[in-house]
Structures are given as structure tokens and as C-alpha cells.
Kinemage of the C-alpha trace (Angstrom):
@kinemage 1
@onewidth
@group {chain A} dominant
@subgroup {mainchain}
@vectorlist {calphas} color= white
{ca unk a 1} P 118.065 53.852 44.112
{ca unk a 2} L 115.001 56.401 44.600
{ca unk a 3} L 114.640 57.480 47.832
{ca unk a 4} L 111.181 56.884 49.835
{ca unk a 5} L 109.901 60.183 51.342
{ca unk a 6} L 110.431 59.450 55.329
{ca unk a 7} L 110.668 61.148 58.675
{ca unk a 8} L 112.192 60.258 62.022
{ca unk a 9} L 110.762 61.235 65.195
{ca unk a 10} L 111.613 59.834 68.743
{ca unk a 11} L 108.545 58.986 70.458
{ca unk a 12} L 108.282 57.428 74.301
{ca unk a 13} L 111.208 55.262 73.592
{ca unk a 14} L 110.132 54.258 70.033
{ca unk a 15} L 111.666 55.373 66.490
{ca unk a 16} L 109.497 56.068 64.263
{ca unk a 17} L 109.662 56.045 60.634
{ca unk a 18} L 107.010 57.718 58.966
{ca unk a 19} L 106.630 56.570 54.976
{ca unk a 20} L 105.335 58.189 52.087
{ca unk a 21} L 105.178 57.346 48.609
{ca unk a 22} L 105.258 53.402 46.975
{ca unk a 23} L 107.001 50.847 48.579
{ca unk a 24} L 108.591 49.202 45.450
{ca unk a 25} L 111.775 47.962 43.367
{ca unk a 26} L 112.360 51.326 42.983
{ca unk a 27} L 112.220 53.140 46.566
{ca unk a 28} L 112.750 49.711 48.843
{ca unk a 29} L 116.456 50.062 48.846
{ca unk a 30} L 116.624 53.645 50.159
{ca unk a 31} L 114.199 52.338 53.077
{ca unk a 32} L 116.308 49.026 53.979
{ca unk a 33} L 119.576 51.160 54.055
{ca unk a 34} L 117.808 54.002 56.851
{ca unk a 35} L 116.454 51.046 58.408
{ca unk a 36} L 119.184 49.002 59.227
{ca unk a 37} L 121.019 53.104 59.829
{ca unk a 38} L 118.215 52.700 62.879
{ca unk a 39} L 118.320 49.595 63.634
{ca unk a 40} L 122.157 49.560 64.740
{ca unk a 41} L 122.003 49.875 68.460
{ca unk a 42} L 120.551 46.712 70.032
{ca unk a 43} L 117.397 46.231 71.486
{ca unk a 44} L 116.054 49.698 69.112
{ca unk a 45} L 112.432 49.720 69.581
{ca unk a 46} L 111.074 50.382 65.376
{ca unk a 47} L 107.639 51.627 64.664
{ca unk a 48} L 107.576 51.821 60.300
{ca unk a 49} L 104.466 53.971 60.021
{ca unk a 50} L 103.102 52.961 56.402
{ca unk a 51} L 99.666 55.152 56.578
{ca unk a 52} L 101.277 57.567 53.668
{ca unk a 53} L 102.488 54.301 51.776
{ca unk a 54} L 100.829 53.871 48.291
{ca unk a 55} L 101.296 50.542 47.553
{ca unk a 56} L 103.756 47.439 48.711
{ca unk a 57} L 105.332 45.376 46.204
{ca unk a 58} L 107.362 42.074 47.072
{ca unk a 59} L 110.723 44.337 47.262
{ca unk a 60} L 108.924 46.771 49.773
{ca unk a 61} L 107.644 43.463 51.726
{ca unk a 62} L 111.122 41.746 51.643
{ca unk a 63} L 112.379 45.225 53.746
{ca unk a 64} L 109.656 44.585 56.803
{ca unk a 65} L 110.974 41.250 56.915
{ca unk a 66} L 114.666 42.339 56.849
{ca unk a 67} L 113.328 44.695 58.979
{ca unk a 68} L 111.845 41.989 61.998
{ca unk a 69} L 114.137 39.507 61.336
{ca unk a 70} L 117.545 42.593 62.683
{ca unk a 71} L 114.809 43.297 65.258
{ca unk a 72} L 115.004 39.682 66.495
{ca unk a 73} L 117.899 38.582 66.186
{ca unk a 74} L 119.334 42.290 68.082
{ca unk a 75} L 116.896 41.943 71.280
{ca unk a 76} L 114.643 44.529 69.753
{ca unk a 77} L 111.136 45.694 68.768
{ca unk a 78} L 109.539 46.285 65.059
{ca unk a 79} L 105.820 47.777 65.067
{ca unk a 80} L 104.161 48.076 61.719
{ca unk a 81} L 101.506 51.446 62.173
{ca unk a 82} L 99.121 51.394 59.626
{ca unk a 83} L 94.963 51.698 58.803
{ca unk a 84} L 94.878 51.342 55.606
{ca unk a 85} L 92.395 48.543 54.080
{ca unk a 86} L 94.697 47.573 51.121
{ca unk a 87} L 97.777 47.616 53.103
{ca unk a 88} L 96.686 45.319 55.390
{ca unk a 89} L 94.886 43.040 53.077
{ca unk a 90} L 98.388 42.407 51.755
{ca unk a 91} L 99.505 41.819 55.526
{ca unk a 92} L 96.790 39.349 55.894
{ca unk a 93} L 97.045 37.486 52.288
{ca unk a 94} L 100.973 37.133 53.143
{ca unk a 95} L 100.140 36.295 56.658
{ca unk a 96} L 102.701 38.953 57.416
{ca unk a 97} L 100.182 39.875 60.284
{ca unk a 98} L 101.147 36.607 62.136
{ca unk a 99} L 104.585 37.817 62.818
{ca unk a 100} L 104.314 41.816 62.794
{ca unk a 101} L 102.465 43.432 65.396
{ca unk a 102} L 100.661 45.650 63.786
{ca unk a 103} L 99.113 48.791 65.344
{ca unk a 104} L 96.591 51.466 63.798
{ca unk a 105} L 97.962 54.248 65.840
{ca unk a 106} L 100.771 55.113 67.744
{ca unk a 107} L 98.912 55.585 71.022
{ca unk a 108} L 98.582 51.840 70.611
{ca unk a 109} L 101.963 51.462 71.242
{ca unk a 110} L 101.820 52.064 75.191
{ca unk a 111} L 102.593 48.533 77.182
{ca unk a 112} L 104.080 46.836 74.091
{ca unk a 113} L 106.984 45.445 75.288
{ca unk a 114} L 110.439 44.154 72.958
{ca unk a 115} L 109.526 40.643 70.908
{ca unk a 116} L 111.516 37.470 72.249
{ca unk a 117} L 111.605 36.269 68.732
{ca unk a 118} L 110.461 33.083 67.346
């Protein structure tokens, strides 16, 4: 397991995880493990900022849906921050985008409110 380059910061009421580095086979465990680390107390409000990530693979898209899917089910929030074209082409192509909210910086955050879930 390779660890993905990250950084925590607590920002109005959201955690958020700041990326560098692929998102792959190799680095996607590391992430899921501090993830769900985070994701512990209910209702957490999650912002994964991916604007220093390289490049997704399936593995690195199976951990944002891990990701949503503790957010939902615990009452809580997961924001996806990111502006970069190829990152959210791969959003878009795995209609990922229909179930993230995704955000292109984290002053968008203000009056997003926890996601009831599907």
C-alpha cells in the first residue's frame, strides 16, 4: 500500500482532504483507510479536494464511492473540489457527477447543506 500525498485542514465545519499524486491500484488503499479514519463520527461533513490528483483509475473511483455511500448511510456530507478538465471528464463519462456534488472551489461550499441520500 503506497500512500497518497494528503493534508487535513478543518474548514467552516468541513474536513478537507487535500490530494496529491495518482489516484490508482497503488495509492487508493492508503486514501480509503484516512477516509473512513474521517469519516467515523456521524454526520462528518467531507470535502476530497482532487485539484493536485494526476489521474483516477477505477480503484481511485471505487474510494469516492466508498467514500458517498459512509457519507449516506452516516447522515453526512461528501463534496468532491476539483477544476480540472480531465478529472471531471471522468466524473461526467461515469456519471459520477449525478451523485457527487462537485465544487471548483471551496468558497463554493457556503450554504451546502448534509445530503439526505438517495
Amino acid at each position: 500500500m503506497e500512500p497518497l500525498p494528503a493534508t487535513v485542514e478543518h474548514r467552516d465545519g468541513w474536513t478537507v482532504v487535500s490530494a496529491t499524486g495518482p489516484l490508482d491500484v497503488a495509492t487508493s488503499p492508503a486514501l480509503r483507510q484516512r477516509l473512513t479514519e474521517l469519516q467515523v463520527p456521524a454526520g462528518t461533513r467531507l470535502v476530497l479536494d482532487l485539484e493536485g490528483v494526476e489521474h483516477i483509475d477505477s480503484f481511485g473511483l471505487a474510494v469516492l464511492i466508498g467514500a458517498l455511500k459512509r457519507a449516506r448511510s452516516s447522515g453526512g456530507s461528501l463534496v468532491v473540489r476539483c477544476t480540472r478538465q480531465r478529472t471531471l471528464s471522468l466524473l461526467a463519462l461515469t456519471r459520477l457527477d449525478e451523485v457527487l456534488d462537485v465544487v471548483a472551489e471551496l468558497s463554493d461550499l457556503d450554504g451546502l447543506e448534509p445530503d439526505p441520500g438517495v
